[in-house]
C-alpha positions in Angstrom: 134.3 117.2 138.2 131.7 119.4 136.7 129.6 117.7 134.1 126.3 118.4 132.1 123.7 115.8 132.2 120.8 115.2 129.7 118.0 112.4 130.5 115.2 111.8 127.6 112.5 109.5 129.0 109.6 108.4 126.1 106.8 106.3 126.6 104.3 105.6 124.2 100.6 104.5 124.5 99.0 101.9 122.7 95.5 103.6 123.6 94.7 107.2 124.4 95.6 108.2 127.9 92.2 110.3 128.9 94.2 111.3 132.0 97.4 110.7 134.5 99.1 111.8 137.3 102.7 111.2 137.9 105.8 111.6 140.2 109.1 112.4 138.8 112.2 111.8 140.4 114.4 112.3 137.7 116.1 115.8 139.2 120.1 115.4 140.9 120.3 116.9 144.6 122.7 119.1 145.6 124.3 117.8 148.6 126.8 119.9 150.8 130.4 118.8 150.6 129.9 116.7 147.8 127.5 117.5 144.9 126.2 120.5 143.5 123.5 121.3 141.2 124.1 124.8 138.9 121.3 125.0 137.1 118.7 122.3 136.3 115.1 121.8 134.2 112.7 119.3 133.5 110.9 119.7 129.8 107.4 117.6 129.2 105.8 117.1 126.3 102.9 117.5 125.7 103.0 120.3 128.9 100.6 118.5 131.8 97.7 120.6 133.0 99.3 120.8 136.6 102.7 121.2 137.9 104.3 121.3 141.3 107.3 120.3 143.2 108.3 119.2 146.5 111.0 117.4 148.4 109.9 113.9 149.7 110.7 112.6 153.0 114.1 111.1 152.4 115.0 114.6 150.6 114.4 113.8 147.1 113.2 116.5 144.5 109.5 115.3 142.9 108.1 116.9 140.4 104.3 116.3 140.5 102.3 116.5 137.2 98.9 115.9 136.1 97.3 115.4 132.7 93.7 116.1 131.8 93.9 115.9 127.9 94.4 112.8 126.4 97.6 112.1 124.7 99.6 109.2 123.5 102.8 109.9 124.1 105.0 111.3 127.1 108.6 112.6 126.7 110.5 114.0 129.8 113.8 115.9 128.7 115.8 116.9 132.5 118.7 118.6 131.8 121.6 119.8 134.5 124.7 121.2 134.9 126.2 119.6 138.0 129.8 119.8 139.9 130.4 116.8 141.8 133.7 116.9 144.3 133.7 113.6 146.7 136.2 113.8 149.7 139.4 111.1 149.3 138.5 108.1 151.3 139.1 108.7 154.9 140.5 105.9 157.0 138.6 103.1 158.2 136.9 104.3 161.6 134.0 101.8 161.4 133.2 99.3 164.3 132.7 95.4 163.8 129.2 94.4 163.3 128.7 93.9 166.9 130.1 97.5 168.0 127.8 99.0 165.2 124.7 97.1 166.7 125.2 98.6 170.1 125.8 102.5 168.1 122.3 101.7 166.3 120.5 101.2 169.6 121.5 104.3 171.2 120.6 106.1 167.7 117.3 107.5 168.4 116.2 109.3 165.7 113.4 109.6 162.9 115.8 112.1 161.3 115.7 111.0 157.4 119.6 110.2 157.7 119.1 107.9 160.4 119.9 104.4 160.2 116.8 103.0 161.9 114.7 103.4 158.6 117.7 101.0 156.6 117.4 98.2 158.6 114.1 96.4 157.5 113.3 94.5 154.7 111.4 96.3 151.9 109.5 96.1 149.0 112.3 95.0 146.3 114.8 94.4 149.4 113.3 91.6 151.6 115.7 89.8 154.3 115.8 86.7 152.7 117.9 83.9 154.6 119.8 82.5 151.7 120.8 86.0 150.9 121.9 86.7 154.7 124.4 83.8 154.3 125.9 84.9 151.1 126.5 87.9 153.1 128.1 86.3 156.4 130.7 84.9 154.2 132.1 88.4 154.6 132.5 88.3 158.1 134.9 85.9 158.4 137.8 87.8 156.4 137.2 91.1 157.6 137.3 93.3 160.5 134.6 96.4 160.3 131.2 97.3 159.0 133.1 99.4 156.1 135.6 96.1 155.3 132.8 93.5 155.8 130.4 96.0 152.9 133.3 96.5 150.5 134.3 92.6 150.3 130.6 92.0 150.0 130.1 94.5 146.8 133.6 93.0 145.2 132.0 89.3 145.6 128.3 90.4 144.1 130.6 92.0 141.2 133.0 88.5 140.9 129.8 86.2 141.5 127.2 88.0 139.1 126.9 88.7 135.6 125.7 91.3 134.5 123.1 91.1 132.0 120.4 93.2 131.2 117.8 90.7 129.9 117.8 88.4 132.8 115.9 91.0 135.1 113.3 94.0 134.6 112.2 96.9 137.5 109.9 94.3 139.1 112.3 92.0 140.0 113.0 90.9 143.8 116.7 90.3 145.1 116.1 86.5 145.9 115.3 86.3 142.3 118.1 88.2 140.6 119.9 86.2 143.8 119.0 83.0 142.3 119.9 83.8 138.9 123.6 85.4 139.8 122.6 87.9 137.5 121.0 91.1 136.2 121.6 94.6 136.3 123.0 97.9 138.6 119.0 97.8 140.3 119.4 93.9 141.2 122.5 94.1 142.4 122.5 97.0 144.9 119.1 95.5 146.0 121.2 91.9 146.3 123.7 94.0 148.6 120.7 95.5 150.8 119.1 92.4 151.3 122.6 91.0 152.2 123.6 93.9 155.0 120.0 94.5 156.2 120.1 90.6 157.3 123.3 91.0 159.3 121.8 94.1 160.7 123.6 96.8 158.8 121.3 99.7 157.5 121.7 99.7 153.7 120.1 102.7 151.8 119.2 102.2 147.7 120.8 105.3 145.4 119.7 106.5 142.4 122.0 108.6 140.1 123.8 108.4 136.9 127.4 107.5 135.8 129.8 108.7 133.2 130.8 105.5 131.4 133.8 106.0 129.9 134.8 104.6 126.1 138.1 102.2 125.2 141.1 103.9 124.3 141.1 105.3 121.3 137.1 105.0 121.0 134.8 108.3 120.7 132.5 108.2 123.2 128.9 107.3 122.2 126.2 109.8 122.9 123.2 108.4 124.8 125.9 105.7 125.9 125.3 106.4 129.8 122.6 105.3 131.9 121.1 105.7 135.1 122.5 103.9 137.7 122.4 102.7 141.3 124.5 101.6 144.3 124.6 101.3 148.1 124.9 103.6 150.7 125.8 101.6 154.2 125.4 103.2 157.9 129.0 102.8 159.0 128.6 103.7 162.2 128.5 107.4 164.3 131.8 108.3 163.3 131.8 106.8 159.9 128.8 107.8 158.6 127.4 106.5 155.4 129.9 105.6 152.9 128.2 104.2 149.4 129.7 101.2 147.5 128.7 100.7 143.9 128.7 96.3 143.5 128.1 96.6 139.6 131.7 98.3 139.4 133.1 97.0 142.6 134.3 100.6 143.7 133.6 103.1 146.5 131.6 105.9 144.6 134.0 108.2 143.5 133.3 112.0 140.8 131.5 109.6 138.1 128.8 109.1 140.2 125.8 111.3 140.3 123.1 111.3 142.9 119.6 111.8 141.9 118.1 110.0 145.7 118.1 108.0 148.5 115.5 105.2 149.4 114.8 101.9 150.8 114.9 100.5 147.7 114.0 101.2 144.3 110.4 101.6 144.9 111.2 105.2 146.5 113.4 106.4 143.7 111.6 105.5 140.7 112.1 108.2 138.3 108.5 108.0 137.2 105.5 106.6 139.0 101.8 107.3 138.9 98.3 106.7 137.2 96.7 106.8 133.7 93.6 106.0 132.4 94.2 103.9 129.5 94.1 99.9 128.2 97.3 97.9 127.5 100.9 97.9 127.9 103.0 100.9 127.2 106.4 100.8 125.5 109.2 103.2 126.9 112.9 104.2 125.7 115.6 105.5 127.9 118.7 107.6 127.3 121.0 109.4 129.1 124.3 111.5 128.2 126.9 112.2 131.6 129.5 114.7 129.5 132.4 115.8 131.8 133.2 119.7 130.9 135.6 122.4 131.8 135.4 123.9 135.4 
């Protein structure tokens, strides 16, 4: 599927920002075999006083930027034209949760793919023991690592609700846990927390997804949004397969990588500093518009 992809990002200031630096993460990868990026740019307005970018440690594009005028508002426009071509499902070569423990210990590697960096609680993703049962249910009716994830995404999409108020950025997976509901972030981070407690490395994605409208419905523009699933270590063979619980679906053409992390802490699309008082206000929109090869 080849689509072109349009992200506006606004924040507004309730006070002068005298100054800011920032790290965008905003830009898709292009990833051999599966996704590839034709041509891509980030616009900023107003234009910061520095600019670079570099690829972080788990392969992410960042765009740094730094602003020494004030200003009150930011806008971010990235625009793409990506062609995304995922491989049909292969069968299930995964090993049970014990066979996968012993293929993690004789994994030595710091390599940014490897599974020992998944495996740890983190920030937004914290083992949490009433999560780690949740999760064990899944053992029980399945077989492998791959089976054991995808019943666990199906029962996070049958046993939440998705609801976008219940939850903001800052919000934990034993909270959104607790409240059975939220949003794509919480439950991906629910799904982590889950896997990570039986020992399965669980990696955070951050991307987009072409929503598609009801029959007989134009599509809306700035309908999409960004998005995020699960990628899980299915063993040496395997390999990581990614699972999106919100939809209860293997990713699939509709879904668009922007990066990989432990959680959503290392894929924010923006993070930084400003020098400033109060709370800023921001609006999000984002337009996934499939196109002709």
């Amino acid at each position: 599927m080849l689509y072109d992809i349009r992200l506006n990002l606004h924040y507004d200031y309730p006070a002068t920002v005298e100054g800011g630096r920032h790290h965008l993460r905003t830009m898709p990868l292009t990833l051999p075999g599966m996704q590839r990026v034709i041509a891509a740019n980030i616009a900023l307005d107003p234009k910061p006083t520095e600019s670079r970018t570099f690829t972080d440690f788990f392969g992410n594009a960042v765009t740094s930027i730094a602003y020494r005028e004030p200003h009150d508002t930011l806008d971010l426009t990235m625009k793409a034209r990506v062609s995304v071509t995922r491989a049909e499902p292969p069968l299930d070569i995964s090993p049970t949760v014990e066979g996968l423990k012993a293929e993690i210990d004789a994994t030595l590697s710091l390599d940014p793919n490897s599974p020992q960096h998944y495996l740890a609680g983190s920030l937004h993703a914290p083992i949490d023991p009433a999560i780690t049962a949740y999760a064990q249910e899944s053992i029980a009716s399945t077989r492998s690592v791959f089976e054991l994830a995808f019943d666990l995404c199906r029962r996070i999409h049958g046993d939440f609700d998705y609801e976008p108020d219940a939850t903001n950025v800052r919000t934990l997976s034993p909270e959104a846990f607790h409240l059975r509901a939220g949003v794509c972030q919480d439950f991906s981070h629910v799904m982590i927390s889950g896997l990570r407690g039986l020992g399965i490395p669980a990696c955070y994605v951050s991307g987009f997804i072409r929503t598609i409208p009801p029959p007989g419905k134009e599509r809306l523009e700035g309908a999409d949004a960004m998005h995020a699933w699960v990628s899980v270590w299915c063993g040496r063979e395997a390999g990581w397969r990614e699972f999106d619980p919100t939809n209860a679906m293997l990713a699939g053409n509709d879904h668009i990588v922007i990066g990989y992390g432990r959680d959503y802490a290392d894929v924010a699309p923006i993070v930084g500093v400003l020098r400033t008082v109060g709370r800023h206000s921001s609006e999000q929109s984002v337009d996934v518009i499939p196109v002709a090869d």
